[in-house]
Backbone as a ProteinNet text record, in pm:
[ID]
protein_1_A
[PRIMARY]
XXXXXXXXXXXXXXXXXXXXXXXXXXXXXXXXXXXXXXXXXXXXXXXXXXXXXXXXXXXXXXXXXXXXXXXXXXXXXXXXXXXXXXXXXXXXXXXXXXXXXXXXXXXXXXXXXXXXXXXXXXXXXXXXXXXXXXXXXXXXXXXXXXXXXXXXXXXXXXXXXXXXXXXXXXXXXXXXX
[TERTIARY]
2113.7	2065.1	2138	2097.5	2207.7	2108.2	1983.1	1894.5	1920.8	1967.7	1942.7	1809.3	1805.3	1705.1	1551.1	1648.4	1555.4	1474.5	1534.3	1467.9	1383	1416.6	1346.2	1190.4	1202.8	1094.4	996.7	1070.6	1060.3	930.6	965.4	940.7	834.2	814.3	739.2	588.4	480	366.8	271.8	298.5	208.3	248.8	391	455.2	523	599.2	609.1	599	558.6	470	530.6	656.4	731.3	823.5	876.1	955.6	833.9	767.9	684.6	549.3	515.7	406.8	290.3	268.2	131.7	85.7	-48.8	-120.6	-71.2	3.5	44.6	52.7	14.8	65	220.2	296.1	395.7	485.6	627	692.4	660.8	693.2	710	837.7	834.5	962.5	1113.6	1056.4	1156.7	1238.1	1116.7	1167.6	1248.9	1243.5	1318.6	1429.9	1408.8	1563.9	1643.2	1624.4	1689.5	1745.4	1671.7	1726.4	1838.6	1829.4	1867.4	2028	2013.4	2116.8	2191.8	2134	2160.5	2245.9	2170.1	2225.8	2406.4	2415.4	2497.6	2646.1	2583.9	2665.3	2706.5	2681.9	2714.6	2804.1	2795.3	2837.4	3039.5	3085	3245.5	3274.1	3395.4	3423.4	3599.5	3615.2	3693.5	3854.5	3950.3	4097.6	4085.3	4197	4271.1	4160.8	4016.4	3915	3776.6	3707.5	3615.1	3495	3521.9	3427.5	3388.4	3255.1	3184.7	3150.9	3134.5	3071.4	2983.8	2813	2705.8	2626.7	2567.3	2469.5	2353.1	2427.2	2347.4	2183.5	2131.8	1956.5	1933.7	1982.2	1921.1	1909	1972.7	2010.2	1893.3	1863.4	1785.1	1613.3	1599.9	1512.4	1487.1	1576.7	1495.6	1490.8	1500.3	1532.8	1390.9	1341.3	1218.5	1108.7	1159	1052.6	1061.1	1128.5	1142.5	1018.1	1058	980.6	834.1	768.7	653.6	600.6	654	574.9	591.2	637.7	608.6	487.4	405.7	303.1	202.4	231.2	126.5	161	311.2	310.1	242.8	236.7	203.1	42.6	-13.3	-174.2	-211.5	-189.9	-187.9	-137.9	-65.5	-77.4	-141.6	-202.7	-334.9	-446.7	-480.3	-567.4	-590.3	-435.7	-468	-525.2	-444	-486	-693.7	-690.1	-827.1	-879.7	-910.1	-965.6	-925.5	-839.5	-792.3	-888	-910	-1005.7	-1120.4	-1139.9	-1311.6	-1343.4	-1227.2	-1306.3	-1262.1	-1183.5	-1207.5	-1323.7	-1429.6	-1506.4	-1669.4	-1607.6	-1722.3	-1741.8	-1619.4	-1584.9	-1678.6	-1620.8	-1676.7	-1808.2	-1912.2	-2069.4	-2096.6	-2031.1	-2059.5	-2055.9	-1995.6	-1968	-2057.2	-2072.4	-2190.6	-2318.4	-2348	-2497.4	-2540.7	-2370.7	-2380.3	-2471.7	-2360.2	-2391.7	-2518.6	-2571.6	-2712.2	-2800.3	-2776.9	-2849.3	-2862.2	-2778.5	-2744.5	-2852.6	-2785.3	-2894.6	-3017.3	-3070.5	-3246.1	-3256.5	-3232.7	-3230.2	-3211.9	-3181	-3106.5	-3255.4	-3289.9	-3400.3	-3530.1	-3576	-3664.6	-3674.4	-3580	-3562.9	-3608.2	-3568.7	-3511.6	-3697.3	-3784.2	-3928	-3973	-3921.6	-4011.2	-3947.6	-4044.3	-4034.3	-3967.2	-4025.6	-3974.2	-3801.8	-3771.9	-3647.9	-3507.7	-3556.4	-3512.4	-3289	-3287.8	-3184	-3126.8	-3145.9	-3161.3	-3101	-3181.3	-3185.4	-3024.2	-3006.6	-2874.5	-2779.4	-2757.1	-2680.3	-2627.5	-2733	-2738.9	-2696.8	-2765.4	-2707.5	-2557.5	-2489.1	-2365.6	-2275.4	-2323.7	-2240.2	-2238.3	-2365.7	-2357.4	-2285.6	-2265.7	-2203.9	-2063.9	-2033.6	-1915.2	-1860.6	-1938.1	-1864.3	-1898.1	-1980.5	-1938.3	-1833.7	-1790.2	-1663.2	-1551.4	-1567.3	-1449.7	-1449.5	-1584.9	-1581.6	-1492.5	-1565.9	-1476.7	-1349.6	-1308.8	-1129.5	-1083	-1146.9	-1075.9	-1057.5	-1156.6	-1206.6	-1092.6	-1080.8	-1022.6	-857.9	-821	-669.7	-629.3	-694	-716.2	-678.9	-733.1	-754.8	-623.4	-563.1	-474.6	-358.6	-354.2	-247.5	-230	-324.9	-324.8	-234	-297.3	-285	-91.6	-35.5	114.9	162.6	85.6	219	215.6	81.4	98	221	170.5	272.9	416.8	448.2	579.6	618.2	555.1	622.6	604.5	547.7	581.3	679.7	712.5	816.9	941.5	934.8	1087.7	1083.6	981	1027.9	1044.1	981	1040.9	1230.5	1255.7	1347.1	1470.1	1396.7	1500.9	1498	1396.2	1422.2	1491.8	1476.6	1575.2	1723.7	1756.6	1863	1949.5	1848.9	1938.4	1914.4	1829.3	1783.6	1967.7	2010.5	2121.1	2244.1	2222.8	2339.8	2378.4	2250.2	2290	2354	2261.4	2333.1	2457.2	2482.6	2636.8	2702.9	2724.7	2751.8	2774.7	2655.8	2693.9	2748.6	2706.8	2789.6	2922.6	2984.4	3141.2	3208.3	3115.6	3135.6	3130.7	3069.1	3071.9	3153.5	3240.5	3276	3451.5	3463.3	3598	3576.2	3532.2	3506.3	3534.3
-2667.4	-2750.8	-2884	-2990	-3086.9	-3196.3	-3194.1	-3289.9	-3252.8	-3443.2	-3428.2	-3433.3	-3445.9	-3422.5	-3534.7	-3650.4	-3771.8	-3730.8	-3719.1	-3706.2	-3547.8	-3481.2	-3319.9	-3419.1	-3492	-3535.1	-3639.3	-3720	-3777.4	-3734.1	-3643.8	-3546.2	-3435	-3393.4	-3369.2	-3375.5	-3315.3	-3361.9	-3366.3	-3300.1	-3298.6	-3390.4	-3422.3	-3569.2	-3426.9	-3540.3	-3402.8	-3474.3	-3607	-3630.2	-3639.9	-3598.6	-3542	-3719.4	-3759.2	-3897.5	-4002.6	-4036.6	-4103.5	-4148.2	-4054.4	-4051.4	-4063	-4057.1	-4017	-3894.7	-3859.9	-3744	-3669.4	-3655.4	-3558.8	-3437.4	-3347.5	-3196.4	-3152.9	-3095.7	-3068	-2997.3	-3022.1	-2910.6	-2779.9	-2685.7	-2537.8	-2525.6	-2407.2	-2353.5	-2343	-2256.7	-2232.8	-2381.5	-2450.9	-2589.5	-2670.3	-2630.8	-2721.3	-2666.6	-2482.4	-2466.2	-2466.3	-2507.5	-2555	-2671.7	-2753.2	-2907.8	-2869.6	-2808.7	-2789.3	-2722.6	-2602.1	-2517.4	-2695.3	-2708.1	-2851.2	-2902.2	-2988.1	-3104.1	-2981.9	-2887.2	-2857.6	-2834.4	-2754.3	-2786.8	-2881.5	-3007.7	-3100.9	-3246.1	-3145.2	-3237.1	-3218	-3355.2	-3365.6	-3261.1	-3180.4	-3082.6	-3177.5	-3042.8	-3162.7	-3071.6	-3146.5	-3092.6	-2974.8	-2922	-2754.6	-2691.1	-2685	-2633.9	-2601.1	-2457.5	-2429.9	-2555	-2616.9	-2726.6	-2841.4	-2873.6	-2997.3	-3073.2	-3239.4	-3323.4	-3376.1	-3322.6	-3349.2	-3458.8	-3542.1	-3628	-3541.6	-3599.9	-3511.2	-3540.2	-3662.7	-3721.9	-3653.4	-3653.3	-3560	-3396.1	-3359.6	-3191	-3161.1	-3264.8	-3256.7	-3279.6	-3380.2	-3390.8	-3298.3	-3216.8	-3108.5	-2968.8	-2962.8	-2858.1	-2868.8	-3019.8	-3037.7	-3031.6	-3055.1	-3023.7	-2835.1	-2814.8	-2636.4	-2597.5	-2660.7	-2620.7	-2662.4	-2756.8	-2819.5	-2724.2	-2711.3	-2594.8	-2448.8	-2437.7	-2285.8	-2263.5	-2337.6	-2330	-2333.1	-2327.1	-2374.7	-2257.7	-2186.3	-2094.9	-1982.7	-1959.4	-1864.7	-1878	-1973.9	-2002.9	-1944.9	-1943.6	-1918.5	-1752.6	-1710.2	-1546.7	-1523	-1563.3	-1556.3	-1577.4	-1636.1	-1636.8	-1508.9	-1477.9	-1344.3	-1248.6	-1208.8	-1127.8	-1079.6	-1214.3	-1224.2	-1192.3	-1254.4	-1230.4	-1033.5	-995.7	-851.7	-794.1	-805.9	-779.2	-784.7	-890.8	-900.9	-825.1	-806.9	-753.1	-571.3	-530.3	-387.1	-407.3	-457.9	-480.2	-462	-532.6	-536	-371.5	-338.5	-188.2	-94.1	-116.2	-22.3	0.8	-151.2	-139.5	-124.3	-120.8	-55.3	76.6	145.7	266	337.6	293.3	276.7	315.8	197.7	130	272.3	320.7	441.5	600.4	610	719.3	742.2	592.3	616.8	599.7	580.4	595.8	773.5	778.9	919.4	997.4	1019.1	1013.5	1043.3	928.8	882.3	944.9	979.4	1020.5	1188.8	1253.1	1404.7	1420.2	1348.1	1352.6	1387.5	1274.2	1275.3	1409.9	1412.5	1564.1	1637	1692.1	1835.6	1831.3	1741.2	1737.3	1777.4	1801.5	1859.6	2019.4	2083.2	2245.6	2323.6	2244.1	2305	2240.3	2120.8	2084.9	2117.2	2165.5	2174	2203.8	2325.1	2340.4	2223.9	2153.6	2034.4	1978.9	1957.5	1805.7	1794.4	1941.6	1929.5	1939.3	2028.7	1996.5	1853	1737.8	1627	1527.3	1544.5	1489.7	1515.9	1640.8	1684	1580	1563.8	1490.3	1351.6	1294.6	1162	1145.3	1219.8	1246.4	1197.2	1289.2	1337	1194.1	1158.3	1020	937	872.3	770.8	800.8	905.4	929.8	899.3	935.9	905	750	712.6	587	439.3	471	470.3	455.6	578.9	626.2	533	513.1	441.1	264.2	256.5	83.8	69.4	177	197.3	125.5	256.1	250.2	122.2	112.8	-68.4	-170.7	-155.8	-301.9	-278.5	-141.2	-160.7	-180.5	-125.6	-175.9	-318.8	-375.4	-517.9	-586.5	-566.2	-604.9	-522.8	-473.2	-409.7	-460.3	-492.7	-575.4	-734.6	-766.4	-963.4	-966.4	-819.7	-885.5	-793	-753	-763.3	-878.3	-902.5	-1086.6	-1152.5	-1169.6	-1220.5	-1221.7	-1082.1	-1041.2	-1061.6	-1045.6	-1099.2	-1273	-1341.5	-1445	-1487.5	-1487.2	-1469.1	-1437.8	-1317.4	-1308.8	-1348.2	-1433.6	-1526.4	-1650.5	-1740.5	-1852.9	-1796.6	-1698.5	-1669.1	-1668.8	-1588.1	-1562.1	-1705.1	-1822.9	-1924.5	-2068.3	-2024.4	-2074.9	-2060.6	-1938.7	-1852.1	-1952.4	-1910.3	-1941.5	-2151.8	-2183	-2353.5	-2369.1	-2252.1	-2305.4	-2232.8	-2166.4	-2102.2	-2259.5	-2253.1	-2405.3	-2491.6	-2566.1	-2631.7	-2598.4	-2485.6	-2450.9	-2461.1	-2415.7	-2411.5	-2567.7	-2647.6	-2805.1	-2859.9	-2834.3	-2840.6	-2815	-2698.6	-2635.8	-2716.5	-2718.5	-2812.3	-2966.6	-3017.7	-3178.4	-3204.5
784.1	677.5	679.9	780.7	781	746.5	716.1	639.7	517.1	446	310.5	247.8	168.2	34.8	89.8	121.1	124.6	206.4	378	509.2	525.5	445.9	344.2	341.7	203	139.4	271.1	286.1	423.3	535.3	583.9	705.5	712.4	560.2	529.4	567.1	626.4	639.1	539.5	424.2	336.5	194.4	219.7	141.4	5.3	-50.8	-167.5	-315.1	-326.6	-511.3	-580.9	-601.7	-716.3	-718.9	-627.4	-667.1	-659.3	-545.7	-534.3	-601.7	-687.8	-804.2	-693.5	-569.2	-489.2	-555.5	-534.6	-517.9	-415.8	-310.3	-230.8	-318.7	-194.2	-259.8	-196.3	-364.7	-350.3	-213.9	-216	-132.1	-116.2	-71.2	-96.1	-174.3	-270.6	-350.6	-273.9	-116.9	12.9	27.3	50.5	116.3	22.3	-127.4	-188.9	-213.4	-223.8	-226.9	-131.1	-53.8	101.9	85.4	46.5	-13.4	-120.7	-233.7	-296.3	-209.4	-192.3	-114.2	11	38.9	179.1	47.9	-64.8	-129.6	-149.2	-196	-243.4	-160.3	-27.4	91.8	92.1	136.2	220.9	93.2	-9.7	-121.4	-104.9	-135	-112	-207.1	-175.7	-190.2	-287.7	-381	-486.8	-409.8	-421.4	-382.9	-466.6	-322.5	-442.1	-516.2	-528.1	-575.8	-496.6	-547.6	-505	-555	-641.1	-700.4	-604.8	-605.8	-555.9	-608.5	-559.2	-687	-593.6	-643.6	-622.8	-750	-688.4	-748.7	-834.9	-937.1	-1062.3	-1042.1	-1045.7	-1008.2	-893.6	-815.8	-707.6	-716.1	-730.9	-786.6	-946.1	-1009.1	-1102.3	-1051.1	-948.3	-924.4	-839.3	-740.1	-667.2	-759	-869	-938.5	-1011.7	-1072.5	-1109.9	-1055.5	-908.1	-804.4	-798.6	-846.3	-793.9	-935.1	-1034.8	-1154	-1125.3	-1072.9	-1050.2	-932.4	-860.3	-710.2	-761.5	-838.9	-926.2	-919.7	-1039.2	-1028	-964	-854.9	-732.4	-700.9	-627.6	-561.6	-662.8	-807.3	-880.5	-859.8	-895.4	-850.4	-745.1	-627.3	-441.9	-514.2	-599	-616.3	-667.2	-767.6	-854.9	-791.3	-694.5	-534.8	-488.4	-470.4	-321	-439.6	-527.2	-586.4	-655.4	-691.8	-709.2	-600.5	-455.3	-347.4	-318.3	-380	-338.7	-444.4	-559.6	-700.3	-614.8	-549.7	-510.4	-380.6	-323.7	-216.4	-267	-341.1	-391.9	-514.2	-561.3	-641.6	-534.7	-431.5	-254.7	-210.3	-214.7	-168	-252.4	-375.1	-450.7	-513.6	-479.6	-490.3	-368.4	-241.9	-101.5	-90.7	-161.7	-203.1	-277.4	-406.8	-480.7	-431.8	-346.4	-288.7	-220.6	-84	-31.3	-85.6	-213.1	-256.9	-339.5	-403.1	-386.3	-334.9	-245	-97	-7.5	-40.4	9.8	-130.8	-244	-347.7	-333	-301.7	-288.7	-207.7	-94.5	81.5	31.5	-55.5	-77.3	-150.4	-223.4	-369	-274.4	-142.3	-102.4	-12	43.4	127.7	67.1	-40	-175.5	-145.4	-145.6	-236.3	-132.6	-22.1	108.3	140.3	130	152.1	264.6	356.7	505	519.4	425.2	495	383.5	304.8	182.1	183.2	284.9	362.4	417	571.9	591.4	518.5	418.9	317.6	234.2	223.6	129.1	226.4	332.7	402.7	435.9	498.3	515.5	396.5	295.5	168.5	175.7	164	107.9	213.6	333.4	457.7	398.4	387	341	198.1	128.2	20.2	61	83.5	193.2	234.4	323.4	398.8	282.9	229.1	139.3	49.5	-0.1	-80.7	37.6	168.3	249.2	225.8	256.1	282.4	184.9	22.9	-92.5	-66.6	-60.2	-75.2	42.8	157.1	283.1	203.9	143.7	120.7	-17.2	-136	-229.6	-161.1	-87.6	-49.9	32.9	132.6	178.9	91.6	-18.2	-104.2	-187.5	-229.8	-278.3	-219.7	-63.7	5.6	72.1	62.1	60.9	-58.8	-190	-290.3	-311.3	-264.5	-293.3	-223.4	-53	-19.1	-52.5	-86.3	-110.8	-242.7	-334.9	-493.5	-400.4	-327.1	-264	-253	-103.4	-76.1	-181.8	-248.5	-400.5	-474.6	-511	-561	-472.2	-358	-300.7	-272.2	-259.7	-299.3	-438	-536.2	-655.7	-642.1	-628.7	-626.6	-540.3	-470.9	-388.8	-425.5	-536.9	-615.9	-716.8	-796.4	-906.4	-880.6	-752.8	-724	-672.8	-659.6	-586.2	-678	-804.2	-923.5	-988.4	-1041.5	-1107.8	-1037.7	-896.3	-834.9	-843.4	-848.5	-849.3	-1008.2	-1092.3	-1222.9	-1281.9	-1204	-1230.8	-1153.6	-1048	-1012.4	-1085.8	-1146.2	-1247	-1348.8	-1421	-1509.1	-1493.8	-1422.7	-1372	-1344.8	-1299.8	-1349.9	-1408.9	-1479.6	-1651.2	-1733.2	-1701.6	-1764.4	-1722.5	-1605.3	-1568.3	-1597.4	-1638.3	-1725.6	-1825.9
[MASK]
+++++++++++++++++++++++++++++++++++++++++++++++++++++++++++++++++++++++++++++++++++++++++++++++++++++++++++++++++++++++++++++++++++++++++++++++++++++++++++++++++++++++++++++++++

């Protein structure tokens, strides 16, 4: 992490909005606490103390930038998730569509004499597999949907954890002033 903050924002291909007042779309959360984690490193380190003295405007502004790409990264989860809703919502009128299909197909059999045997046998199969079919499309969508709110959840919990840690930081500089 030996880029500061500026050449961060800088370098960027998608620009990051937050100093510049462009329409660019923001940093990533990662990328700023990197800046953030960078600004804090590379900040003069005070005698005889674990304490640093970092530029308060900068440390504020990537912290505001951390608060502003929240929302974006929470939106983009509110995305997958929806797209995970819709396609177990796809599943389950495919499923649906199946079993009355199978249904109609069991109904029309049953009405014929000679196949009557047949008919349920055949029904009970198609039965059969569209419930497999279901349960396969069911468990799919939810294992999609457990691991996106994972990576979620561990990034979450790697801005919190480095959210805590900048403001224990300050706090503790604060607290020696």
């Amino acid at each position: 992490m030996s880029r500061d903050f500026d050449d961060l924002h800088e370098s960027q291909p998608r620009g990051g909005g937050f100093e510049d007042g462009q329409d660019e779309a923001p940093l990533g959360v990662p990328a700023l606490l990197d800046a953030l984690t960078d600004l804090v490193e590379r900040s003069r380190s005070m005698p005889m103390s674990s304490s640093v003295l970092v530029n308060r405007t900068e440390a504020l502004d990537l912290i505001d930038a951390i608060h502003e790409a929240l929302p974006h990264q929470l939106t983009h989860a509110d995305e997958v998730l929806s797209d995970a809703d819709q396609t177990f919502v796809e599943a389950r009128q495919q499923a649906d569509a199946m079993l009355a299909e199978a249904r109609d197909e069991a109904a029309a059999l049953v009405s014929r004499d000679a196949v009557v045997r047949d008919a349920q046998v055949r029904a009970a199969q198609v039965v059969a597999d569209a419930e497999q079919a279901a349960d396969r499309l069911r468990s799919e969508a939810d294992d999609y949907c457990d691991r996106r709110l994972a990576e979620f959840e561990i990034d979450l919990g790697r801005v919190i954890a480095q959210v805590q840690a900048g403001r224990e930081k300050l706090a503790g500089r604060l607290g020696t002033h």
